[in-house]
Steps between C-alpha positions, in 0.01 A plus 500: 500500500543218723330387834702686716463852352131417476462445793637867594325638240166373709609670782661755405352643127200312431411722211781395316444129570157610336640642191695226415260289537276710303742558257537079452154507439531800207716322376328140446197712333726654258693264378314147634817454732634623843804744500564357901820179477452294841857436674597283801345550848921627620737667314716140512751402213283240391808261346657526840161342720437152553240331224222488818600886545510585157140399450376612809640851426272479125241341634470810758496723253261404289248505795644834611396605114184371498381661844643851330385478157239253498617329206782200427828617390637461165872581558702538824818732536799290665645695806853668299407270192668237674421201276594128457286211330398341781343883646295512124411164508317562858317789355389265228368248701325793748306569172699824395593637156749695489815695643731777411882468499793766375687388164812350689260225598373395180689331220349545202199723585252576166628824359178660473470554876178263520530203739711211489374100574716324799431131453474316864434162632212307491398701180473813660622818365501879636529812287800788557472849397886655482513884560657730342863566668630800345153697511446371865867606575398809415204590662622344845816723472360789429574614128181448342281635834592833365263574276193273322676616183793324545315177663240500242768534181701234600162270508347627183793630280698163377496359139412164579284497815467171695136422586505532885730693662468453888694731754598388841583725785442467883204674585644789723725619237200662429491819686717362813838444320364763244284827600234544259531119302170475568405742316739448204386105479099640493612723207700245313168261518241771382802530219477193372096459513459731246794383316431393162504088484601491865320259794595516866451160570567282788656184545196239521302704201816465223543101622126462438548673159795361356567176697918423587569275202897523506679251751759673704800382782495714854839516618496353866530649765462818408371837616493850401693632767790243530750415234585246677156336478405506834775479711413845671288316673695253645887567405725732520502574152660863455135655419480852720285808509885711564738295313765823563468405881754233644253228657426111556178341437618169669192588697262390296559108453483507888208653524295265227653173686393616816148572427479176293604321770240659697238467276545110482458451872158733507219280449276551216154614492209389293225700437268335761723637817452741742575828380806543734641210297420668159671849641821235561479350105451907337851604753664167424451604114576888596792430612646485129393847347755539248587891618703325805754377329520766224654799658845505633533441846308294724402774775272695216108507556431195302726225622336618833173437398577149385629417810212651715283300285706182635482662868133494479494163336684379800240684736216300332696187596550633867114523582468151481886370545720764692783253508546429172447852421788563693695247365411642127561858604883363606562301221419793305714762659770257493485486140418834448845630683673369202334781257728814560428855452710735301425749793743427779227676750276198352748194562241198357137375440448343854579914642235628254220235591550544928543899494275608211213212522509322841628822646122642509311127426653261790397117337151372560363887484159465342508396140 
């Protein structure tokens, strides 16, 4: 869970912000180690931000962790796995231990399924746990969420079992994408507690027990949900949730340049400013969520959101500098006209951001 659903959850279910903070706790008493993973303050593509960015993003989330959990994190999840050396060696140098990556992004990962050693400058090195990909495959499409017998034989019933086997899903497939997972996943676990020289572990606990002792290569850039590395994110790579539908993403490198550019002429915040300047550094950094350039058009939900997070950005810069808010705000749109819609009722960016943002939230409207 990262900041931003936290943050809901506070507002909107506090008892199950409770439980899984409780359930952390459990956790450490049982087996000396938290089952929580810390993860970026945004849902950002990590190899895609600036160093200053990059670090600011980890840094925020490992104070988001410890106000939630009351501990330091061990690992930290990477927004869609998205990985390159520079990304592990900041989490080295912010004091964290390890991260989890799918098998395309490893070379040479130990066979045993415990963690592999990524050596890193200065002397540093940072840990990676690979998941399993056909048994993850599985359970986020649905076969094995049929029954706990199925699930629970293809864990237990092999000749040579690895060590660890880790599974990897998004957390909704669990009883959003598939009515009743919930259930199925709490039945698989009670399965294999009272199965016969079986441990359900977690991450930090098995790299405390059994070290990561074999050097491995990450492939760079990579990500779990790209195969082009991480072009989805900034290319027009051929990656689409309806590949059977005729459409362009040209979109999407429009989109990223824009908000780059806008992000380089917002000035930056330290910790010691006003609060109205911090709310300016958290959109300036909101305005990459990976989601907005995922999808497969640019008038969705999500590439909205980005760009109200710029809109607002820009308002922050109007309370104290209307003109160059203005000027910002045209720049902007100006760019933005170049990112077309597949929707002919759409047209471009610069439609979506006056009609469905400053439509209802003229600039300078209270941050």
């Amino acid at each position: 869970m990262g900041a931003t659903l936290f943050r809901w959850l506070e507002r909107e279910a506090p008892n199950v912000l409770d439980a899984a903070v409780r359930g952390d706790a459990a956790s450490q008493a049982r087996l000396g180690h938290g089952n929580a993973m810390a993860q970026p303050y945004h849902h950002i593509i990590l190899p895609l931000a600036s160093p200053s960015d990059r670090r600011t993003e980890v840094r925020w989330g490992i104070e988001d962790f410890r106000r939630r959990f009351g501990r330091d994190p061990v690992g930290m999840w990477l927004p869609e796995t998205a990985v390159d050396r520079a990304t592990l060696q900041t989490l080295a140098e912010e004091g964290l231990g390890f991260t989890v990556l799918a098998p395309h992004q490893v070379a040479g990962s130990p066979a045993d399924g415990l963690a592999g050693r990524v050596p890193l400058d200065d002397g540093r090195e940072i840990a990676v746990f690979v998941y399993d990909g056909k048994l993850s495959h599985g359970v986020a499409f649905g076969e094995l969420l049929k029954s706990e017998e199925a699930w629970l034989g293809r864990l237990l019933d092999d000749s040579q079992p690895p060590r660890l086997r880790a599974i990897a899903t998004d957390a909704e497939t669990f009883g959003h994408h598939h009515r009743g997972a919930e259930r199925t996943l709490m039945g698989v676990v009670d399965g294999l507690r009272n199965a016969a020289g079986t441990r359900v572990e977690n991450f930090a606990s098995c790299l405390a027990r059994h070290g990561a002792d074999i050097e491995v290569e990450i492939v760079e850039p990579s990500s779990w949900s790209c195969e082009h590395g991480v072009e989805r994110w900034r290319a027009e790579c051929g990656c689409k949730m309806a590949p059977e539908v005729v459409s362009q993403q040209a979109w999407r490198p429009v989109l990223r340049d824009a908000l780059v550019w806008l992000a380089g002429e917002l000035p930056i915040a330290d910790a010691a400013a006003a609060p109205m300047a911090r709310g300016l550094a958290r959109d300036r950094a909101a305005m990459f969520t990976s989601c907005a350039w995922f999808f497969d058009d640019i008038g969705g939900l999500e590439p909205i959101q980005v760009m109200s997070y710029a809109a607002h950005a820009i308002d922050i810069v109007a309370a104290t500098d209307r003109e160059r808010a203005e000027r910002l705000e045209q720049t902007l749109l100006t760019r933005l006209a170049d990112a077309r819609s597949n929707d002919p009722d759409i047209g471009d960016a610069a439609w979506l951001y006056r009609s469905r943002i400053r439509g209802s939230h003229p600039l300078g409207s209270p941050p």
